[in-house]
C-alpha positions as CSV (number, residue, x, y, z in Angstrom):
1,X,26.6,-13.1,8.3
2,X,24.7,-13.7,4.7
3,X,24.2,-11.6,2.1
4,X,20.8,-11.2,0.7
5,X,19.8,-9.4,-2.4
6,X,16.8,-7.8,-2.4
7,X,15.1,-6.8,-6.2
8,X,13.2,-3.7,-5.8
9,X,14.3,-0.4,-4.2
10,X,10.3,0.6,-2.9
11,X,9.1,0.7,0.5
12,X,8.9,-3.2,0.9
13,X,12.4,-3.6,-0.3
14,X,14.4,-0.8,1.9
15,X,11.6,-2.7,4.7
16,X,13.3,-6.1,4.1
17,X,16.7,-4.8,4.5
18,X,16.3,-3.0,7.5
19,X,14.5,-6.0,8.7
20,X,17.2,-8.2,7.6
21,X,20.2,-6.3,9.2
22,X,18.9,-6.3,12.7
23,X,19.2,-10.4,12.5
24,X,23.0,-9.8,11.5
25,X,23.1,-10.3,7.5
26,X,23.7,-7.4,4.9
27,X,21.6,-6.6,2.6
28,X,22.2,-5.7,-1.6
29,X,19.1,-3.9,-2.6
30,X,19.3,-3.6,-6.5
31,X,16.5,-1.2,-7.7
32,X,16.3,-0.8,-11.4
33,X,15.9,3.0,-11.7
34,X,18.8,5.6,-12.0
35,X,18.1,7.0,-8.5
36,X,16.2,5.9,-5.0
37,X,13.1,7.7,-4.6
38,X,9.6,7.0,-4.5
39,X,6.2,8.9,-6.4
40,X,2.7,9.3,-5.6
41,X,0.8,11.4,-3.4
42,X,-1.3,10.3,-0.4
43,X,-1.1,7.2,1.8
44,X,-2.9,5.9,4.8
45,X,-0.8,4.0,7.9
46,X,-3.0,2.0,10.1
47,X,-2.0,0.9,13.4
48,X,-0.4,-2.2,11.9
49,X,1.5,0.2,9.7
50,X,3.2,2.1,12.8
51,X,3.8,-1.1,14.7
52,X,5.5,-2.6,11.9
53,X,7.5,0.7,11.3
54,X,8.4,0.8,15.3
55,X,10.1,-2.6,14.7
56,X,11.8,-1.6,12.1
57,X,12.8,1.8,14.0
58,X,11.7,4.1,11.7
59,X,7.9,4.6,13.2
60,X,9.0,8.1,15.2
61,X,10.6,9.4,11.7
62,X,7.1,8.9,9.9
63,X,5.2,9.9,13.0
64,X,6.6,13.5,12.8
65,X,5.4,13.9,8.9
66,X,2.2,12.5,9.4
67,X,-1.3,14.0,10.1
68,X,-3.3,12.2,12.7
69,X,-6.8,12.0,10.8
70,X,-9.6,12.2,13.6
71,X,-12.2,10.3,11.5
72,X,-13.1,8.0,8.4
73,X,-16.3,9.3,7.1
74,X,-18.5,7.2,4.5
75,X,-20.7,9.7,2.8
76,X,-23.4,9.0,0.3
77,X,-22.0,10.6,-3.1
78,X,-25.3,11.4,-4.4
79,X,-27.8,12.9,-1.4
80,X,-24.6,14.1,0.4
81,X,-26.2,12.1,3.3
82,X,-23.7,10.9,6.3
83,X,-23.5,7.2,6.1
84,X,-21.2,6.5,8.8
85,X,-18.1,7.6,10.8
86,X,-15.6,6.1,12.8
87,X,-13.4,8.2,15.1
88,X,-9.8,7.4,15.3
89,X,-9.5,8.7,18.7
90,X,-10.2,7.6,22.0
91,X,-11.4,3.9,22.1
92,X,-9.7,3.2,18.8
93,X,-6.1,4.3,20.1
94,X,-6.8,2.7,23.0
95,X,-8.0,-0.5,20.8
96,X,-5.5,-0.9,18.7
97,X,-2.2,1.2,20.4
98,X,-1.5,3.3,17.5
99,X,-2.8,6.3,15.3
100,X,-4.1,6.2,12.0
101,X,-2.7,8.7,10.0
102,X,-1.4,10.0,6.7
103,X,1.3,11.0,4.5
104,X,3.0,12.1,1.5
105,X,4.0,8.6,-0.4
106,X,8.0,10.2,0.2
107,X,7.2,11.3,3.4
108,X,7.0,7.7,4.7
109,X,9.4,6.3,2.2
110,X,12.1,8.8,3.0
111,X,12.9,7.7,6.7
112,X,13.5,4.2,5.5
113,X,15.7,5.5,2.7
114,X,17.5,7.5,5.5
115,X,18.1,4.4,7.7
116,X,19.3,2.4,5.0
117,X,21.9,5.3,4.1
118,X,22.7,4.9,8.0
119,X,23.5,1.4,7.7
120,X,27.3,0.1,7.1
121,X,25.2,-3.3,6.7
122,X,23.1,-1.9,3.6
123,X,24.4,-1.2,0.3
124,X,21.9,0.5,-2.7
125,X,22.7,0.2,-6.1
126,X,20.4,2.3,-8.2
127,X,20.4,1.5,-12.4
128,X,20.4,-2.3,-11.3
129,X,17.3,-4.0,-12.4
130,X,17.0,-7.7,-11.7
131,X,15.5,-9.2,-14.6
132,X,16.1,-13.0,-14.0
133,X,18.0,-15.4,-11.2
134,X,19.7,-18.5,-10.6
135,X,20.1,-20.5,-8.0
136,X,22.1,-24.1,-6.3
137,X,21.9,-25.4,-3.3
138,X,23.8,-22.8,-1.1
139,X,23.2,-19.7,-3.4
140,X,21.1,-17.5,-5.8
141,X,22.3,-15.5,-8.5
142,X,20.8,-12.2,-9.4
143,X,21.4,-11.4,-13.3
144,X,21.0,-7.4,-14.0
145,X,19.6,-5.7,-17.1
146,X,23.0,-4.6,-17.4
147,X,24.4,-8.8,-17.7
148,X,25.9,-8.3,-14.2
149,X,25.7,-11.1,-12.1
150,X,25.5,-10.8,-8.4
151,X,25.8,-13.7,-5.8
152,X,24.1,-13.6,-2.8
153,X,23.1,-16.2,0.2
154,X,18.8,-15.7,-1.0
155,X,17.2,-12.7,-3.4
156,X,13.8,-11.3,-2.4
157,X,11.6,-10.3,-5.0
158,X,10.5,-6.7,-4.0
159,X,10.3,-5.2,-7.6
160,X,6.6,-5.0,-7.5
161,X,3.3,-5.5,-9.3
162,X,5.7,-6.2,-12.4
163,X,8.0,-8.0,-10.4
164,X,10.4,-10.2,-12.8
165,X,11.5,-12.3,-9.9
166,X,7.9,-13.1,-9.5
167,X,7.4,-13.6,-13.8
168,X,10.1,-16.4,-13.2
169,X,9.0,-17.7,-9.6
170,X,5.1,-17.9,-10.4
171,X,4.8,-17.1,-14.0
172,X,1.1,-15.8,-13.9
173,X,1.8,-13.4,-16.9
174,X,0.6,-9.7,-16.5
175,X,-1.4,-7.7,-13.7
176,X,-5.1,-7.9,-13.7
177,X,-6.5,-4.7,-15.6
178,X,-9.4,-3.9,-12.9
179,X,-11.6,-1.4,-14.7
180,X,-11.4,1.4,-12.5
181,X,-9.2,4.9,-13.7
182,X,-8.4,6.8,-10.6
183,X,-7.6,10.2,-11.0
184,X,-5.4,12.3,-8.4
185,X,-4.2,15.8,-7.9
186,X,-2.8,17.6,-4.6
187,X,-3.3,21.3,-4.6
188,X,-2.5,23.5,-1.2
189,X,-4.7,24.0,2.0
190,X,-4.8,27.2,1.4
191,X,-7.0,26.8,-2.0
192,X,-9.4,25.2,0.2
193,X,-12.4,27.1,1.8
194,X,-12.1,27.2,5.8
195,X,-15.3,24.9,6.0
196,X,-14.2,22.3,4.6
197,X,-10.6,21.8,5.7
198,X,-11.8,19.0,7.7
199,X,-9.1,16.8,9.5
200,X,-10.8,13.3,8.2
201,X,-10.4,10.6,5.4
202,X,-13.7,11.4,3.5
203,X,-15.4,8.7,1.0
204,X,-17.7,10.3,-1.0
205,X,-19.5,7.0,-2.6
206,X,-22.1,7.0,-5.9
207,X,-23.1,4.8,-8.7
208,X,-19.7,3.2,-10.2
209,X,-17.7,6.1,-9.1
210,X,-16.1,7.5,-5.4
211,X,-14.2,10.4,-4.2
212,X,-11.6,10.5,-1.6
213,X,-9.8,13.3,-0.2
214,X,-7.8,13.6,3.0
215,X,-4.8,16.2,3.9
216,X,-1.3,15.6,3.6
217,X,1.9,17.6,4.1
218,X,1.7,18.3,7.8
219,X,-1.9,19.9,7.0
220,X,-0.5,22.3,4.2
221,X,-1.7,20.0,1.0
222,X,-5.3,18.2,-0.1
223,X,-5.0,15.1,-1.6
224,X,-7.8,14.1,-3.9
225,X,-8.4,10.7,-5.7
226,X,-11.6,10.3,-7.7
227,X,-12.4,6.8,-9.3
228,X,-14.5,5.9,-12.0
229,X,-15.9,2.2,-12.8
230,X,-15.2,3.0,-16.2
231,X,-14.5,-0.7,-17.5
232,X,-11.0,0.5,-18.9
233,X,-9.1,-2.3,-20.4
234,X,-6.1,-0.9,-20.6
235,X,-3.1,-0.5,-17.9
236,X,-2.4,3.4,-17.7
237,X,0.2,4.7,-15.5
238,X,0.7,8.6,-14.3
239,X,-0.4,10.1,-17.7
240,X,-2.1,14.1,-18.0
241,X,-6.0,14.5,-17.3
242,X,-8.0,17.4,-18.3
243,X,-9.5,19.5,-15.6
244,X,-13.2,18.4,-18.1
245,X,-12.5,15.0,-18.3
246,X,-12.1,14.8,-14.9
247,X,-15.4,16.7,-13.8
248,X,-17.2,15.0,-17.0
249,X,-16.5,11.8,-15.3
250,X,-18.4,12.3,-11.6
251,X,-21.5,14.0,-12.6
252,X,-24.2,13.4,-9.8
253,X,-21.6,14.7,-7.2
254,X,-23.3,16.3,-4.2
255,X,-23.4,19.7,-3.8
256,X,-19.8,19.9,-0.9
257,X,-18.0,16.6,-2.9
258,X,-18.5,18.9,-6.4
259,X,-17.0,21.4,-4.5
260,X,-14.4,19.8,-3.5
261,X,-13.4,18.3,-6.5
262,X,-14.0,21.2,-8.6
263,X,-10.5,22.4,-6.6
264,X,-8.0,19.8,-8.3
265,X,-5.7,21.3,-10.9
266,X,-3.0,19.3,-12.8
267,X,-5.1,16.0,-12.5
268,X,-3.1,13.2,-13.4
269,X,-4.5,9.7,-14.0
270,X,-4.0,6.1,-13.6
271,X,-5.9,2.6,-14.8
272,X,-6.0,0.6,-11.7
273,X,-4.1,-2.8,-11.5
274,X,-4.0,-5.8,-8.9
275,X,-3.5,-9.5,-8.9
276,X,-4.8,-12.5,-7.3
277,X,-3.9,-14.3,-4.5
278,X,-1.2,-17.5,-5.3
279,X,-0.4,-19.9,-3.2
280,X,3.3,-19.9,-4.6
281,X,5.8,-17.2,-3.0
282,X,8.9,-18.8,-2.6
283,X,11.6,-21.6,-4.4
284,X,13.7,-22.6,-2.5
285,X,16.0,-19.3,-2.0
286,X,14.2,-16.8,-3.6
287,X,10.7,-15.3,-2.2
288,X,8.4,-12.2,-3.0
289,X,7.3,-9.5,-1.2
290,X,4.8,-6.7,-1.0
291,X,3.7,-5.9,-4.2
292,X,5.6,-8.5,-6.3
293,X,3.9,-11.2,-3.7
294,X,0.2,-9.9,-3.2
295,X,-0.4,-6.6,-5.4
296,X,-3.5,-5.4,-4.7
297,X,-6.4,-2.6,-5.2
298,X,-5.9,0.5,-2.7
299,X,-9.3,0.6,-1.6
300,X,-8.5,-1.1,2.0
301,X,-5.7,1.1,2.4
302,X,-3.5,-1.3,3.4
303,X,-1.2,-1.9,0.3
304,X,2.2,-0.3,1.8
305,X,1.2,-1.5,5.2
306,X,1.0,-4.9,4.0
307,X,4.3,-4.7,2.3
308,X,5.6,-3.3,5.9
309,X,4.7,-6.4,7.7
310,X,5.8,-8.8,5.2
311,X,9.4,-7.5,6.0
312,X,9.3,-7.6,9.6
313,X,8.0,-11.5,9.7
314,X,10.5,-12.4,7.3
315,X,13.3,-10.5,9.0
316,X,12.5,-12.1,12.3
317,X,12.4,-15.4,11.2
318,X,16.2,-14.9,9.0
319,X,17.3,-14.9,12.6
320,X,19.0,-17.7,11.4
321,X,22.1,-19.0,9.6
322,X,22.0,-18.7,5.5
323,X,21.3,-22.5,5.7
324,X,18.1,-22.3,7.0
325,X,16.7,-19.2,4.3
326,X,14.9,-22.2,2.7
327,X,12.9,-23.4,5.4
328,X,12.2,-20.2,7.2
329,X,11.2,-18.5,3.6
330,X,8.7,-21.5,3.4
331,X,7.5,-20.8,6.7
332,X,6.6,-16.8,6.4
333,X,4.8,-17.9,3.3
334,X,2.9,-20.2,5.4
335,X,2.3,-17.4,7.8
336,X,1.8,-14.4,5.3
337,X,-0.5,-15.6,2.6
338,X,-3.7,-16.4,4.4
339,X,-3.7,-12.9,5.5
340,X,-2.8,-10.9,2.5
341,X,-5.0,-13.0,0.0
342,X,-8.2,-11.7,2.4
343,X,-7.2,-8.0,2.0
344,X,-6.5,-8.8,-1.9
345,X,-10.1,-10.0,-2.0
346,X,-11.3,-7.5,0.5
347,X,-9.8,-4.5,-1.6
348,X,-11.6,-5.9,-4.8
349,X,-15.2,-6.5,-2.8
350,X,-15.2,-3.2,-1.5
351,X,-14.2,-1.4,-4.6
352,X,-17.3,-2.5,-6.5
353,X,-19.8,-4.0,-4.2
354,X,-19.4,-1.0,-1.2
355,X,-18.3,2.0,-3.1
356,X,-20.1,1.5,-6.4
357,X,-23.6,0.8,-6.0
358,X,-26.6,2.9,-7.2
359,X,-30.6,3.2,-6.5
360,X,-31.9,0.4,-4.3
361,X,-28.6,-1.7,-3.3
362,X,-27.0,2.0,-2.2
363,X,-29.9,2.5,0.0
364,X,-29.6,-1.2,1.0
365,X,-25.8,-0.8,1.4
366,X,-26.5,2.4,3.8
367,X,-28.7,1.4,5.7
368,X,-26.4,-1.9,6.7
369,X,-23.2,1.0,7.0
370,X,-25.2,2.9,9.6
371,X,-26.5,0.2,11.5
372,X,-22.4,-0.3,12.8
373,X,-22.1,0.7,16.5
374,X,-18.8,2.0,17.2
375,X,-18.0,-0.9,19.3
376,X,-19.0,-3.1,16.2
377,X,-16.8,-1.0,13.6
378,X,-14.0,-1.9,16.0
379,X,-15.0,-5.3,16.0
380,X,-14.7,-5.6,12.3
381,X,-11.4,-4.0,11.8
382,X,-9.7,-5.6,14.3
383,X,-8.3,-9.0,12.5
384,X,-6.6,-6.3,10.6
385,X,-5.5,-3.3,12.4
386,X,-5.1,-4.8,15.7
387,X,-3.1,-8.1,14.9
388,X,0.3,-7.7,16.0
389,X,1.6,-11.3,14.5
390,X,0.6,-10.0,11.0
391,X,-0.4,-13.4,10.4
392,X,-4.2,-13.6,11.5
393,X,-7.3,-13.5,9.0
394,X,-10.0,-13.5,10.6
């Protein structure tokens, strides 16, 4: 049995260890904050998300927090018009074998918290932050903020879009600043007027701004997230919004969206960050993973899911001796970037060129939208949430 450390305490890194322990090694995850826990507010699983959380035997955990949307719905922001739907019952279940649903950010982190507190082959040390590594031959060292120095068999870089293991590995310098502020805010269901407590993920898209809301919370909370193409050049993490500054920033909202919107309290607000693709994820025993491999924009919902199948291909492949970590962390490489770097680049396309436009090219971008059959929708999604490999791209 090897002992692999794992930098990063998110949902990619309690992923890898759980992946890692069924193959027979134990895992060290070192996560730099004083206590494991994770932030945010809403998240979308698709049916990759719950395959890769079956494997990992957490997926009935997550099922009974999450709310099983019935529909995406693309909505014109501005004429309030019905673009396009896609319902996320019937033929897509029976498509891609799994729900799409969502969650509070803790209520699908918390199960794989759970399970790694379950496990006499996982240890978590919270208040260690990796901030560099060594390595020989046979071994890596981890060195923590503290000058602690742990030994382990390989060290996964899971510390996200900051990731130090990655500022060593690849040495691309800081996140990509994208422009876009997001602003969020949950408030309760029961705020919300009966007719529009609608069981869907709803895009609400206008000229360099969209709106998202969705329920969370077992149906008792609305999650709203309303972005603005602002060009803001500055990271910004989790800082206070005013109730004006968020309204002053969508004007043009239809009628139902303003509505909606005009609900949030205690906005809170964020300067979107991503970077792009490399080709680079691993050195010989030391690899990256979710975020700190592939960071990128939430607007194909598939950031946590992403990090979620990372773990399971690498944890299948360390079934293995310690010997082998080199050429097997080469070989998930081989099979993860192709398909990451597409929903990197997919995430960025649709941010801008789908959700943005305004005048002509929205109408333009509509009219394509609605000429989707449902059979075709399914078509197009399928590379992504049907794949059960995690490896495919097209």
């Amino acid at each position: 049995m090897s002992t692999v450390l794992i930098a990063g305490g998110g949902i990619g890194g309690l992923a890898a260890a759980l992946s890692l322990t069924r193959h027979g090694h134990r895992a060290v995850v070192l996560e730099r904050r004083d206590a494991f826990g994770e932030l945010g507010a809403g998240i979308q699983i698709g049916p990759n998300g719950f395959d890769a959380l079956d494997r990992l035997g957490v997926g009935g955990a997550v099922r009974a927090r999450a709310v099983y949307i019935d529909e995406l719905r693309f909505m014109d922001g501005a004429t309030g018009e019905r673009v396009q739907s896609l319902r996320l019952t019937g033929s897509y279940r029976e498509r891609f074998g799994n729900p799409y649903a969502v969650v509070r950010r803790a209520d699908l982190y918390a199960p794989l918290l759970a399970a790694c507190r379950a496990s006499h082959s996982i240890e978590l040390r919270a208040g260690s932050g990796v901030i560099s590594f060594e390595q020989d031959p046979a071994s890596v060292t981890a060195v923590l903020h503290s000058g602690q120095r742990l030994r382990g068999a390989a060290l996964i870089g899971a510390d996200g879009i900051r990731s130090a293991v990655r500022r060593q590995l690849v040495g691309d310098g800081d996140p990509r600043v994208s422009g876009h502020t997001i602003y969020r805010s949950v408030i309760g269901m029961d705020r919300v007027p009966e007719h529009l407590r609608w069981n869907h993920v709803t895009l609400w898209a206008g000229p360099m701004w969209h709106f998202v809301h969705y329920p969370i919370d077992e149906g008792a909370s609305l999650n709203l997230a309303a972005t603005r193409d602002d060009a803001a050049g500055e990271a910004v993490a989790d800082r206070p919004a005013g109730r004006d500054e968020v309204l002053g920033a969508f004007d043009g909202l239809a009628p139902i969206a303003r509505e909606l919107l005009e609900l949030g309290a205690n906005w809170r607000r964020w300067v979107l960050c991503d970077r792009d693709p490399v080709d680079t994820w691993t050195d010989r025993r030391v690899v990256l993973l979710g975020d700190a491999a592939h960071a990128m924009l939430q607007y194909a919902a598939q950031g946590a899911c992403m990090a979620l199948e990372d773990a399971v291909v690498l944890g299948d492949l360390l079934d293995c001796s310690g010997d082998e970590f080199p050429q097997m962390f080469a070989k998930y490489g081989a099979l993860r970037r192709a398909r990451t770097a597409r929903v990197q680049r997919l995430s960025r396309e649709i941010g801008s060129g789908l959700y943005h436009p305004a005048g002509a090219e929205a109408r333009a971008r509509n009219a394509m939208l609605s000429a989707f059959t449902e059979e075709g929708l399914l078509d197009a999604l399928g590379w992504l949430h049907g794949d059960r490999t995690f490896s495919r791209d097209r």
